[in-house]
C-alpha positions as CSV (number, residue, x, y, z in Angstrom):
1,X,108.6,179.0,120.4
2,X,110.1,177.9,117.0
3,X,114.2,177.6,117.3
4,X,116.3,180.2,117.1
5,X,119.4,180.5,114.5
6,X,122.7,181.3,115.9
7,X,126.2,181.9,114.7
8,X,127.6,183.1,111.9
9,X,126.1,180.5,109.7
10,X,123.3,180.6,111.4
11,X,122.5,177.4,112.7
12,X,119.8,175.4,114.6
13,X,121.4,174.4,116.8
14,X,119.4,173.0,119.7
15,X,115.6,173.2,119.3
16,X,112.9,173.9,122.3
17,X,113.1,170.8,124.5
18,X,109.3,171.0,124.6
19,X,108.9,170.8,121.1
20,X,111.4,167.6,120.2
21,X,109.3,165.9,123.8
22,X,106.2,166.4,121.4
23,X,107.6,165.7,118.5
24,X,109.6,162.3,120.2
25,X,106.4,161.4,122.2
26,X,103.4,162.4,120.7
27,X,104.4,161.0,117.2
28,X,103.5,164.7,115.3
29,X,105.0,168.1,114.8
30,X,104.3,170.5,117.6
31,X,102.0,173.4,116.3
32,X,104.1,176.9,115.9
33,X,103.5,179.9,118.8
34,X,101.2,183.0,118.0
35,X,103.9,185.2,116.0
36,X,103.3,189.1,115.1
37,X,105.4,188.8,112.6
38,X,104.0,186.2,110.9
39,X,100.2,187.7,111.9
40,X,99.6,183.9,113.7
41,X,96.9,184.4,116.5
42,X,94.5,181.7,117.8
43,X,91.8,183.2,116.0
44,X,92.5,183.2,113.1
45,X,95.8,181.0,112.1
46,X,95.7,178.2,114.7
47,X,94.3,174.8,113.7
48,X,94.3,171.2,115.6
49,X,95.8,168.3,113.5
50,X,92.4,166.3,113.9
51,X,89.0,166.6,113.6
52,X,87.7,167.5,117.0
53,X,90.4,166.6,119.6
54,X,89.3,165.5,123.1
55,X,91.1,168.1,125.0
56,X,92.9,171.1,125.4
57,X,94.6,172.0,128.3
58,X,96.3,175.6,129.1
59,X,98.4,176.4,132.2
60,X,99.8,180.1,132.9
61,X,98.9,181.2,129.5
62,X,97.6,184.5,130.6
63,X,95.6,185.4,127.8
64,X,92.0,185.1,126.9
65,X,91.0,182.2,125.1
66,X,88.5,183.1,122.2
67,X,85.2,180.7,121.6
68,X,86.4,180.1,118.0
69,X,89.4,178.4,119.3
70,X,87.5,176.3,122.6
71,X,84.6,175.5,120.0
72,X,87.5,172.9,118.1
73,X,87.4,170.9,121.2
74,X,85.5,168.5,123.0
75,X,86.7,169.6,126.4
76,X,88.9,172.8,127.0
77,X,90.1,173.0,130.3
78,X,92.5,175.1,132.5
79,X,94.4,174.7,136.0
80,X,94.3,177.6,138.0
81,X,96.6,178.0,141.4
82,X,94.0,178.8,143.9
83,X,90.9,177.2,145.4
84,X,88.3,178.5,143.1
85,X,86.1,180.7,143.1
86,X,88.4,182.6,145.7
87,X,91.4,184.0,144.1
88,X,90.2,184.9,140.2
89,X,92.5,186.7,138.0
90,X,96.2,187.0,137.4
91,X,97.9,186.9,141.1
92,X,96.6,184.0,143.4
93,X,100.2,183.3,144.4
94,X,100.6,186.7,145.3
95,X,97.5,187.4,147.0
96,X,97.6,184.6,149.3
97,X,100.7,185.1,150.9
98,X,99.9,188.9,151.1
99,X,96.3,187.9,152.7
100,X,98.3,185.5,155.2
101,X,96.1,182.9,154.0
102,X,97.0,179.5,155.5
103,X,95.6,177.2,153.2
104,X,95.4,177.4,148.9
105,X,95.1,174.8,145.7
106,X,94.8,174.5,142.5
107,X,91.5,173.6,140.7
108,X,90.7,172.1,137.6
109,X,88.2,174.0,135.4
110,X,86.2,174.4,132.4
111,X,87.4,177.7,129.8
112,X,84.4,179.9,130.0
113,X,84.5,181.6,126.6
114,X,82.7,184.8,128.2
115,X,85.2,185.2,131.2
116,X,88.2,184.3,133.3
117,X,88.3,181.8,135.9
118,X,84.9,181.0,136.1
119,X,83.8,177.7,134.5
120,X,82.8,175.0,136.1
121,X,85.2,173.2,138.0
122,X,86.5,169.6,137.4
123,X,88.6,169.2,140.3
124,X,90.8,170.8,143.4
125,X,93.4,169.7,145.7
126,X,94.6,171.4,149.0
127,X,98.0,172.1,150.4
128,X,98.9,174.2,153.6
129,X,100.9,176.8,153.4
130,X,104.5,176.7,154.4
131,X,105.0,179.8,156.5
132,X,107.1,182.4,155.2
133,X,106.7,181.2,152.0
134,X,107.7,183.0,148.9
135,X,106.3,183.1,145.5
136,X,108.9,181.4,143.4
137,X,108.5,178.3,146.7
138,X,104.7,178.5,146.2
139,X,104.5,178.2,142.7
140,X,106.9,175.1,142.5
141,X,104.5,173.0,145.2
142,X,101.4,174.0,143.7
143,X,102.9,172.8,140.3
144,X,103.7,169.6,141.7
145,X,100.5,169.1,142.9
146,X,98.3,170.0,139.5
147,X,100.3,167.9,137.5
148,X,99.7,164.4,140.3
149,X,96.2,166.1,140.2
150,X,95.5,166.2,136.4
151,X,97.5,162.4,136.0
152,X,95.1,161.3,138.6
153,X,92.5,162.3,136.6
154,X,93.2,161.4,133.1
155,X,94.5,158.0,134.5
156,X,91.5,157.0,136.1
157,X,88.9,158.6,134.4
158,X,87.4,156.3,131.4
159,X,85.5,159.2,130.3
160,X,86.6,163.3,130.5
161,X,84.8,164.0,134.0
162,X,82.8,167.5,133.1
163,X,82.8,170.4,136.3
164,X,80.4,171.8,138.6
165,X,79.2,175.7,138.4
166,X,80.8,178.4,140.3
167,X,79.5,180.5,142.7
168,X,81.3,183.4,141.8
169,X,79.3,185.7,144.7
170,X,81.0,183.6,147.4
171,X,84.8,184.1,145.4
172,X,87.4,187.1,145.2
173,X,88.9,188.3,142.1
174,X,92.6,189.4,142.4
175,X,94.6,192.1,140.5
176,X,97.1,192.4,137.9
177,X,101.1,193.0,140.2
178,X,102.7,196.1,139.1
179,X,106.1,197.6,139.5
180,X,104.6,200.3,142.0
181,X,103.1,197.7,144.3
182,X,107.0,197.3,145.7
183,X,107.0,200.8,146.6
184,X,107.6,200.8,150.6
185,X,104.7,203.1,152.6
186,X,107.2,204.0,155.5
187,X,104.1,205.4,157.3
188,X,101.5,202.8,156.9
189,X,103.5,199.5,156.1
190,X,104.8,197.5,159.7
191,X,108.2,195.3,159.2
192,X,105.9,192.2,158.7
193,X,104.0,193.6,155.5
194,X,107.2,194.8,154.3
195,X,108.7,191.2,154.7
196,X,105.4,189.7,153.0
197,X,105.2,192.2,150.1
198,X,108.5,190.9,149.3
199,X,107.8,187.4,149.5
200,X,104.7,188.3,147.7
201,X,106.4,189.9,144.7
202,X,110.0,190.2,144.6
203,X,110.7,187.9,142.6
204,X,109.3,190.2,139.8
205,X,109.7,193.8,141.5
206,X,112.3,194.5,144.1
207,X,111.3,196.6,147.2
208,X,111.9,200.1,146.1
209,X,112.3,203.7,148.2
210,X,113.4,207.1,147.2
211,X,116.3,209.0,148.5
212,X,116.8,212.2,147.8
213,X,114.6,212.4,144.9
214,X,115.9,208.9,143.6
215,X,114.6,205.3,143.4
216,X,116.4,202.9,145.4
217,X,116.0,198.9,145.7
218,X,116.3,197.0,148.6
219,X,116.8,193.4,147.9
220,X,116.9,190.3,149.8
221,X,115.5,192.3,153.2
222,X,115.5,189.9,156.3
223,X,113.7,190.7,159.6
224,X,116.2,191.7,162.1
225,X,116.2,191.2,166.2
226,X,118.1,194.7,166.6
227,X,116.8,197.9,168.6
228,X,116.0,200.6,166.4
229,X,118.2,203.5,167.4
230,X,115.7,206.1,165.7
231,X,111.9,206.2,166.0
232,X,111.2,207.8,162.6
233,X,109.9,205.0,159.9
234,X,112.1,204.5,157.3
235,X,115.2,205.5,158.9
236,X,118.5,203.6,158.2
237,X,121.5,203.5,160.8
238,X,124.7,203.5,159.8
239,X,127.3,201.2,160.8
240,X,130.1,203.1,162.5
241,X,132.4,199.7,163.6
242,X,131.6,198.7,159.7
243,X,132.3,201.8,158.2
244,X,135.8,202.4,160.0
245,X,136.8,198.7,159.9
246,X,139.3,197.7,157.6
247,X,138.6,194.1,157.9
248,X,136.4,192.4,154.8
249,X,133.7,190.3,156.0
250,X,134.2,186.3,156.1
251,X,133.5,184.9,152.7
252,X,129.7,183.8,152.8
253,X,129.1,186.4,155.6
254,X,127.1,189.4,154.9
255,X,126.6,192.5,156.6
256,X,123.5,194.6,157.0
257,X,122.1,197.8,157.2
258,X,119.2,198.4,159.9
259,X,116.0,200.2,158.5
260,X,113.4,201.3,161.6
261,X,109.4,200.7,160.9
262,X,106.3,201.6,162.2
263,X,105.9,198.8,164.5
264,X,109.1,200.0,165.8
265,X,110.3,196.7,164.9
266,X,113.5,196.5,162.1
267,X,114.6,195.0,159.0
268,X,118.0,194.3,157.8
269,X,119.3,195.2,154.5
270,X,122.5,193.5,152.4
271,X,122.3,194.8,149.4
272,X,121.3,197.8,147.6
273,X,120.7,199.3,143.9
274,X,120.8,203.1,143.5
275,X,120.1,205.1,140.5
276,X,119.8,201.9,138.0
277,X,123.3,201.4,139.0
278,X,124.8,197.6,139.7
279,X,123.9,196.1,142.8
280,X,126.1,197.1,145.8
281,X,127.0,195.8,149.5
282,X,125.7,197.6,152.5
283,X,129.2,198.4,153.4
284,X,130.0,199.9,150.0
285,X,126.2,201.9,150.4
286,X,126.9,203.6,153.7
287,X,130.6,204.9,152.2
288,X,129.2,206.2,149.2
289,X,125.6,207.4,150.5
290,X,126.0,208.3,154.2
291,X,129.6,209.5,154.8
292,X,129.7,211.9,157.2
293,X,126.0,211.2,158.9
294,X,125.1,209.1,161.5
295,X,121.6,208.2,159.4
296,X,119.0,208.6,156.5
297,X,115.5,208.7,156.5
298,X,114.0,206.9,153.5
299,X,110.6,208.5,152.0
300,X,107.7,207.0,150.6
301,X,107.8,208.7,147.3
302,X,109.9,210.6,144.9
């Protein structure tokens, strides 16, 4: 993105580190992002410096990349975080801790100006999966890896290697994440989806419930060893020796609130985030929440 002016002068004052690597490295001045306001798009205001480049490369760019704009290139490739063709689309992260998948990649591929995900790939490399992993965890190793993938490649190759076709019948094609799939089923979701939802996504959405007509967050949710003291899914127990007590909790200690499941198993809660208010302790939720009851039963929807 171009630099931003700050200041009452308004100043440059520090430009994209990106953009002053290109422009330090690569010896010429980095091209300017798409811009609405200055109606920039890759169709129709985006050209190389020189006459047919050998390569284009895009990472996490999320959009799709028009013919016009692959057409400039010799090669246009892409890096995608799964081990293609299983795992298309937007969420391969997401999906394969959700699918308790033990193994995932990344491949190198061909653009295919017709669709996503499914040009011929160039190259893949396969990592285990760490168990409980979480997205933001994921994302980091499987970045780690493209890049020693793609220097292996360009290091060794002494001509741009071209890739192999897809079957895309044996693959799976994976959905756009959305706000609503953090939504807690109480009736159909055991402690361990829960747990892997999270992972999964929260990152991006927070766990959310309703009480009482209103959304609630539960964030940073841990699996807990405790007995549940209610059957009903979705129930939380309050703390009595918390909620009388006096005493703070150590500094770096946390206390937790204790939400039953369907398996009949628990999960322990530290913090909370009612009514698009500021997050709050389990301690402080209980006081203002649950005085006066011994427990709460969360529901699935509003």
């Amino acid at each position: 993105p171009d630099p931003k002016p700050h200041g009452r002068n308004r100043k440059i004052l520090k430009e994209c580190a990106l953009r002053d690597h290109v422009r330090r490295y690569a010896g010429y001045e980095p091209i300017t992002a798409p811009s609405e306001k200055l109606n920039i798009t890759p169709e129709t205001g985006w050209h190389p410096h020189l006459d047919s480049p050998d390569l284009m490369l895009v990472v996490d760019y999320g959009h799709f990349v028009p013919a016009s704009c692959i057409s400039m290139f010799k090669h246009a490739w892409n890096i995608h975080p799964s081990l293609l063709p299983k795992y298309r689309g937007p969420s391969p992260i997401a999906s394969v801790i959700l699918n308790q998948e033990r193994e995932t990649g990344v491949s190198l591929m061909e653009l295919d100006p017709k669709s996503f995900d499914a040009g011929g790939v160039i190259a893949q490399e396969k990592m285990d999966i760490p168990e409980r992993s979480t997205h933001s965890q994921l994302a980091k190793k499987l970045a780690t890896l493209s890049a020693d993938m793609l220097y292996k490649i360009l290091s060794t190759s002494v001509s741009l290697p071209s890739g192999e076709p897809q079957d895309l019948s044996q693959g799976s094609k994976t959905c756009m994440v959305s706000r609503d799939d953090a939504r807690i089923d109480w009736e159909n979701w055991d402690s361990e989806h829960i747990l892997r939802v999270q992972r999964a996504i929260g990152h991006k959405y927070p766990l959310f419930t309703y009480m009482n007509g209103s959304k609630v967050q539960l964030l940073q949710v841990e699996p807990s060893t405790r007995s549940p003291t209610f059957t009903t899914a979705g129930t939380i127990m309050v703390d009595l020796e918390a909620r009388q007590s006096r005493d703070k909790p150590k500094h770096g200690e946390l206390e937790y609130g204790t939400i039953t499941c369907k398996d009949g198993k628990c999960i322990k809660v530290p913090y909370f985030k009612a009514d698009s208010r500021k997050m709050i302790n389990w301690r402080d939720f209980q006081n203002g929440h649950l005085y006066n009851r011994s427990h709460l039963t969360f529901a699935s929807t509003s």
